[in-house]
C-alpha positions in Angstrom: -13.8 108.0 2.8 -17.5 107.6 2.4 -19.4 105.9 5.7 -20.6 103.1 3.3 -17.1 101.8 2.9 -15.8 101.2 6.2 -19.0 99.8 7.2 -18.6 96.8 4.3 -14.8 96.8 5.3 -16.5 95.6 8.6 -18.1 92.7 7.3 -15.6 91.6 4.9 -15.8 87.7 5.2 -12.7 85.4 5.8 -14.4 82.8 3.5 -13.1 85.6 0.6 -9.8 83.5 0.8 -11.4 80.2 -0.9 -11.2 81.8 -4.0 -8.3 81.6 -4.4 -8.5 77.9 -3.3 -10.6 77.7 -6.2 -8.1 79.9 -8.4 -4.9 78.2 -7.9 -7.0 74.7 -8.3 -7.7 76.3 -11.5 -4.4 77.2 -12.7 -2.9 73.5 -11.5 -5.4 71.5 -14.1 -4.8 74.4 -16.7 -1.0 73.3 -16.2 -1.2 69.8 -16.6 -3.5 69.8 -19.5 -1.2 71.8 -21.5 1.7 69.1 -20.8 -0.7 66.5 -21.5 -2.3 68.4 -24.6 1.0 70.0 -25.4 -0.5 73.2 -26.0 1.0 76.3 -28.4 -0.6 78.9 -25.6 -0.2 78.3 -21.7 -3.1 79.8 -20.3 -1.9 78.5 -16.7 0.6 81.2 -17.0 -2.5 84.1 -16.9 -4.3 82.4 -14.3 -1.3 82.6 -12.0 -1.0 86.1 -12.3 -4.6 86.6 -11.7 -4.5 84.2 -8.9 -1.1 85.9 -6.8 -2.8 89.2 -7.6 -6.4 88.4 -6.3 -4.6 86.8 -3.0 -2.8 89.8 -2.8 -5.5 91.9 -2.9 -7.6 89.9 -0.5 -4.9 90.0 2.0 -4.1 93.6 2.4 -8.1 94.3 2.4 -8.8 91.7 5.0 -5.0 92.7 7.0 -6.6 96.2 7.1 -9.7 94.5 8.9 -7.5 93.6 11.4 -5.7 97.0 11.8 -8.8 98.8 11.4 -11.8 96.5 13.2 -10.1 94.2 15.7 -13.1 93.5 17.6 -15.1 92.2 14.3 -12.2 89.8 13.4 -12.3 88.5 17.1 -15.9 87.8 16.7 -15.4 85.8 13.3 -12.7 83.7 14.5 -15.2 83.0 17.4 -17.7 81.8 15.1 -18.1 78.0 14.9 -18.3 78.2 11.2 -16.4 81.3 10.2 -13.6 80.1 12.0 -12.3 76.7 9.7 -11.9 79.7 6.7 -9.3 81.7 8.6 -6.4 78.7 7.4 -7.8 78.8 3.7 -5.4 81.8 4.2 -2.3 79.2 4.9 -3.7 76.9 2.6 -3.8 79.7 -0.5 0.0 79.8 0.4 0.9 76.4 0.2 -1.0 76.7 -3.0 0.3 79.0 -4.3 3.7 77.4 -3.9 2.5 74.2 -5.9 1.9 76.4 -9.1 4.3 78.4 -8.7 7.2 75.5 -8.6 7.5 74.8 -12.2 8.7 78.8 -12.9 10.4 80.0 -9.6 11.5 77.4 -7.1 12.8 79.9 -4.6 9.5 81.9 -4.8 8.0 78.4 -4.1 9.8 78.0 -1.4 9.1 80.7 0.4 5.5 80.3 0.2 5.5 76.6 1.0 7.5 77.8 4.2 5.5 80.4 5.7 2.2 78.1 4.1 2.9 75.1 6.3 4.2 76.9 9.7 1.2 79.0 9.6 -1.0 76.2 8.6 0.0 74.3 11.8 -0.4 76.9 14.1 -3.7 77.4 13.1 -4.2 73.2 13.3 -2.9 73.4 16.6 -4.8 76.4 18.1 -8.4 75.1 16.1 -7.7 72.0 17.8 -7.3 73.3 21.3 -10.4 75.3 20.1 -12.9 72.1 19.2 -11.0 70.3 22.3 -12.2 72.9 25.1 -14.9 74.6 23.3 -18.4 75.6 25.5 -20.6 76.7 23.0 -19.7 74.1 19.7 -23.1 72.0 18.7 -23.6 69.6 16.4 -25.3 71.5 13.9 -22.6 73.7 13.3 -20.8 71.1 11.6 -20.3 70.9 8.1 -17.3 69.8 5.9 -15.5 73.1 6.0 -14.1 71.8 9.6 -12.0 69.8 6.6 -9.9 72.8 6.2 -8.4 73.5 9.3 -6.9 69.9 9.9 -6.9 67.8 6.9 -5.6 71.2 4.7 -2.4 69.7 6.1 -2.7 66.5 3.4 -1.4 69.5 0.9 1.5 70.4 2.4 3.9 67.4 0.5 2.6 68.3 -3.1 5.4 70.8 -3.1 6.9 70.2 0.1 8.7 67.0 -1.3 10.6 69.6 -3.4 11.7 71.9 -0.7 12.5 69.9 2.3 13.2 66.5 4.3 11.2 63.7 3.0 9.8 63.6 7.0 8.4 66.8 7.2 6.0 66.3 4.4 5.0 62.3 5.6 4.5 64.7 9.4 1.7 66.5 7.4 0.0 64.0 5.5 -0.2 61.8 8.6 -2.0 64.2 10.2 -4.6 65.2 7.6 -5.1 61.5 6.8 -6.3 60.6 10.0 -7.9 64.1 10.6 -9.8 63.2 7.3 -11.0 60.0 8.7 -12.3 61.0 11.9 -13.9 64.2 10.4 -15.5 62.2 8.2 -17.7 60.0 10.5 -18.4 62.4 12.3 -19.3 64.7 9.5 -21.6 61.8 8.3 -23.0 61.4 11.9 -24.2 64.6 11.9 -25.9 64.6 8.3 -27.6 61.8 8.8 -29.0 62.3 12.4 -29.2 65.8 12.5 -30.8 68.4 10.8 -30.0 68.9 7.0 -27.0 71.4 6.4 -28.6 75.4 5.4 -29.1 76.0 2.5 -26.2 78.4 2.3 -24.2 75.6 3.1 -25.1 72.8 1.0 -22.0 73.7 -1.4 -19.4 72.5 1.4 -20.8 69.4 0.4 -18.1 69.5 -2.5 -15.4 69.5 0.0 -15.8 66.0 0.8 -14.1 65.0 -2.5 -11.2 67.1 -1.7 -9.1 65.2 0.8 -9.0 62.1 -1.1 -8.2 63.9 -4.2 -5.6 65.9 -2.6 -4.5 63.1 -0.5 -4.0 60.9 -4.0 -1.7 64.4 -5.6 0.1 63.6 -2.5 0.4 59.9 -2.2 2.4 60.1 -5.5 4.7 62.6 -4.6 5.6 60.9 -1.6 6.0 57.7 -2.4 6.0 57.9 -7.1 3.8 54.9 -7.3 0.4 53.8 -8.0 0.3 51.4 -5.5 -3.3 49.9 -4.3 -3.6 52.7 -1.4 -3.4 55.5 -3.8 -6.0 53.6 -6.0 -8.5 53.6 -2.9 -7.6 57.5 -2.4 -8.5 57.8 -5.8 -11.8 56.0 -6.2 -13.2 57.1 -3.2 -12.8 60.4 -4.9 -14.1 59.9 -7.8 -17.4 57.9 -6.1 -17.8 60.9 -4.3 -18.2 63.6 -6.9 -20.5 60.8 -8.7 -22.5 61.1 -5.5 -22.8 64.6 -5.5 -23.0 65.0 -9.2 -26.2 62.7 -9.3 -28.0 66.0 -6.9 -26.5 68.9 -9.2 -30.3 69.9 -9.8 -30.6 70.7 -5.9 -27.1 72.5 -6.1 -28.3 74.2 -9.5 -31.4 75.7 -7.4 -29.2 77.4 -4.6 -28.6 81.0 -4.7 -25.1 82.9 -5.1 -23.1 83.6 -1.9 -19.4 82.9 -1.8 -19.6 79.8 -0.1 -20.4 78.9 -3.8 -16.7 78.7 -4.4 -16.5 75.7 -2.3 -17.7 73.7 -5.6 -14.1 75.1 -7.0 -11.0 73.8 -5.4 -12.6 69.7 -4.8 -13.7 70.0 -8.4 -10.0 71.0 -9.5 -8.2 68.6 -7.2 -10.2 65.5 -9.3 -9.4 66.9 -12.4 -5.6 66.9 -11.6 -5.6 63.5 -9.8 -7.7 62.0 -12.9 -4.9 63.8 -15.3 -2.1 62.3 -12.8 -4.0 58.8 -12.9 -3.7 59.1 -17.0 -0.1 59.7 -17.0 0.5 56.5 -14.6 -1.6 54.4 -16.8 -1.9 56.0 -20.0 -5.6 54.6 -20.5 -7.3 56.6 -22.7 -10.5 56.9 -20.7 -8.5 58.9 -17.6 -7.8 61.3 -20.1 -11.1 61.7 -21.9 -12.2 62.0 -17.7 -9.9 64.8 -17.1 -10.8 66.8 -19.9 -14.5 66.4 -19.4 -13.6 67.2 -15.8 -11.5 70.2 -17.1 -14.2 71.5 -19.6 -16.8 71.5 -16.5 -14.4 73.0 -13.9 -13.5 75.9 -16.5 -17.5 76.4 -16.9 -17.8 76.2 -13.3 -15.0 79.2 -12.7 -16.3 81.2 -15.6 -19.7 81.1 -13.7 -18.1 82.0 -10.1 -16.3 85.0 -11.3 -19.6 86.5 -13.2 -21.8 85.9 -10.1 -19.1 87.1 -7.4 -18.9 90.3 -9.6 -22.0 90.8 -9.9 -22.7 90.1 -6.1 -20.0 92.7 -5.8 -21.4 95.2 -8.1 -24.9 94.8 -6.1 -23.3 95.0 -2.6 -24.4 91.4 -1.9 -21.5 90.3 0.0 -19.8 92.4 2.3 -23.4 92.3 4.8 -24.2 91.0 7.3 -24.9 87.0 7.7 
């Protein structure tokens, strides 16, 4: 082994693992646009494979990290920001078990399980983290925190299908009120504070995903479009107006992964709009969903070229 190699084995990030947030996103709104489109071909079925194998992948380079660099690990779950990616690694998981579901319910299952156990350890550890923390500031918030707490508003897309009714209303509850405290305070802080980095500005895009996600949920829990799961909805969809209406400042902002946080928020609308069209069969939630599609398929294609090239020109795996 050549000394370049361990040394960018070293500063392989944790924030690898939204890709495959984005991914699996991907793969959902492939799914339901070939039941709504009732396509010949089922590209879904590609993207899954690509999706289990890049997960895969990630997970045995980064477990190796562990095995290999302890100390560098300990030092990025230390790290006020780096530390809300290390339960995209549950949240890949649970995931992984929604698109999964419709070919292998046992497979599903067992990803769901492990998914949502380790996703609430890590809730409950980040917690006691933020709770007793010495060295947390303001600035270092940013709507990734999301992740660590309100990931758990996933947990009943599949989890209605696996287990007790109750376990999946446990999760939601928590992410839903998560959601809503993170989200003042997340607002507090860009409003009084100093502006996010630059580097940053694309966990802007998360905002739109617990809504989203908490809507996909809402009607697996409960099967109706009742006026709550309107308002998860709406506020959604006002949000990636919101941040559509800046995509020139977003456009200007160069390559680094954290440009995959775009992906997963932008696939979780696309799927609620798609769920919202098959509730109401209005012609203009499907139009939505496949302008939302077309733009989230762009969006991928242009993440996989840039991380690839960023791979190819060593531009990730350095240091921050």
């Amino acid at each position: 082994m050549t000394e370049a190699q361990p040394s960018r084995l070293q500063k392989f990030p944790i924030s690898w693992f939204a890709v495959v947030m984005g991914m699996t996103g991907f793969t959902g709104a492939w799914h339901h646009a070939e039941i709504l489109l009732t396509l010949p071909v089922r590209p879904s079925l590609v993207l899954l494979a690509l999706t289990i194998i890049t997960f895969v992948l990630l997970l045995a380079l980064y477990l190796t990290k562990i095995l290999k660099y302890p100390n560098k690990v300990k030092a990025e779950y230390s790290n006020p920001i780096k530390l809300n990616f290390f339960p995209t690694v549950s949240i890949d998981l649970i995931l992984i078990s929604v698109v999964l579901l419709p070919y292998s319910h046992s497979l599903s299952l067992i990803c769901w399980a492990v998914g949502a156990l380790l996703h609430l350890a890590f809730t409950l550890h980040v917690l006691s983290m933020w709770l007793h923390q010495t060295h947390f500031e303001v600035d270092h918030l940013n709507p990734a925190w999301f992740i660590p707490v309100v990931g758990n508003i996933l947990v009943p897309i599949a989890g209605v299908s696996h287990a007790s009714l109750e376990i999946s209303w446990f999760f939601f509850s928590i992410g839903l009120i998560f959601w809503l405290v993170l989200l003042t305070i997340i607002f507090y802080r860009m409003l009084f504070h100093q502006p996010l980095p630059a580097k940053l500005l694309p966990t802007l895009f998360i905002l739109i995903a617990p809504p989203a996600a908490g809507f996909i949920s809402w009607l697996q829990l409960t099967g109706e479009l009742n006026a709550f799961a309107r308002i998860l909805y709406y506020v959604s969809i006002f949000l990636t107006l919101m941040l559509m209406t800046q995509v020139k400042r977003f456009l200007k902002l160069e390559f680094s992964l954290s440009s995959w946080a775009y992906s997963f928020p932008i696939a979780a609308i696309t799927i609620a709009t798609f769920m919202m069209y098959e509730q109401l069969q209005l012609s203009f939630f499907k139009g939505l969903g496949l302008v939302l599609l077309t733009l989230l398929t762009l969006l991928i294609a242009r993440l996989v070229w840039k991380t690839a090239r960023a791979v190819q020109g060593r531009a990730i795996c350095i240091e921050d």
